[in-house]
N, C-alpha and C positions, 0 to 999 in steps of 0.2 A: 222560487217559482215566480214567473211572470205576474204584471198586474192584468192581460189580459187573455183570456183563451180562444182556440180555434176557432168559438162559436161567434164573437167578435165579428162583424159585417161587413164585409170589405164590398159590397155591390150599395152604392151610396144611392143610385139610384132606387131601388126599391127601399131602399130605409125611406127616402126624400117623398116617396109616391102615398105610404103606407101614414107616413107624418101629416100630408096632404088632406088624405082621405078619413084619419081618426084624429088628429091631432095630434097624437102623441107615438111613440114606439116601443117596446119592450123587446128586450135581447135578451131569452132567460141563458142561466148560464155564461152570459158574458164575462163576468169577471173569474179570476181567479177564485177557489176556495179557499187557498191560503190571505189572497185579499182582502174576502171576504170574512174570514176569523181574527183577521187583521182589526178590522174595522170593525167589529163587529166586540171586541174587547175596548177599542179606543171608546166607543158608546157608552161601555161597561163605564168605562170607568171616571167620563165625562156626569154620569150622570152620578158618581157616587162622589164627584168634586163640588156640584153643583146642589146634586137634591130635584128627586122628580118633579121639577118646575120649568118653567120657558126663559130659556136663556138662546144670546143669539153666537154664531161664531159670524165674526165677519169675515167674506173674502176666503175661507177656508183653503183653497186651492194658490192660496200668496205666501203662505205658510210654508217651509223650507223644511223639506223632507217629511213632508205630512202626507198622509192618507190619500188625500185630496189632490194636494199635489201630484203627489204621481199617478193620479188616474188621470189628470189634467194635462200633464204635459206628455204620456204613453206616445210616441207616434205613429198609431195604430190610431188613437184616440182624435189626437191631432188634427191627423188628415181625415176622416170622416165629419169632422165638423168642418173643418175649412171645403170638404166638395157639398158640404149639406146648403152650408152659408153661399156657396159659386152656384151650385143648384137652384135653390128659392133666391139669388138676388143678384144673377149675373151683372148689374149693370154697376154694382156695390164697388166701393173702393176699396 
């Protein structure tokens, strides 16, 4: 299965207006639930390498074949953040 599903936002505009207007955006349902059980064991078991304490990952999504990464490079994912970034900062490089 896919990392991401149908419910995934393809009108960047209203994600962009909704971002504007609260700050933030919530897509419930966007990921996969296999993603999500995915990731949801990787926690698992981060936290039983670590111990319930504050530990950092850096860069999470530079990590090759990781979790993160493949939500990071989805190109579904992609391209909603590059029209989000053309959106708020057309004049950007």
């Amino acid at each position: 299965m896919g990392t991401l599903t149908e419910n995934f936002p393809t009108d960047s505009l209203a994600v962009a207006a909704e971002l504007d207007a609260s700050g933030w955006v919530c897509v419930k349902n966007a990921v996969s639930p296999d993603w999500m059980a995915r990731a949801q064991a990787h926690v698992r078991s981060l936290l039983e390498q670590h111990g319930e304490k504050f530990f950092v990952i850096i860069r999470p999504a530079d990590e090759e074949n990781s979790l993160a990464s493949e939500l990071a490079h989805d190109p579904r994912m992609q391209k909603l953040l590059r029209s989000l970034t053309e959106i708020g900062y057309p004049q950007g490089v």
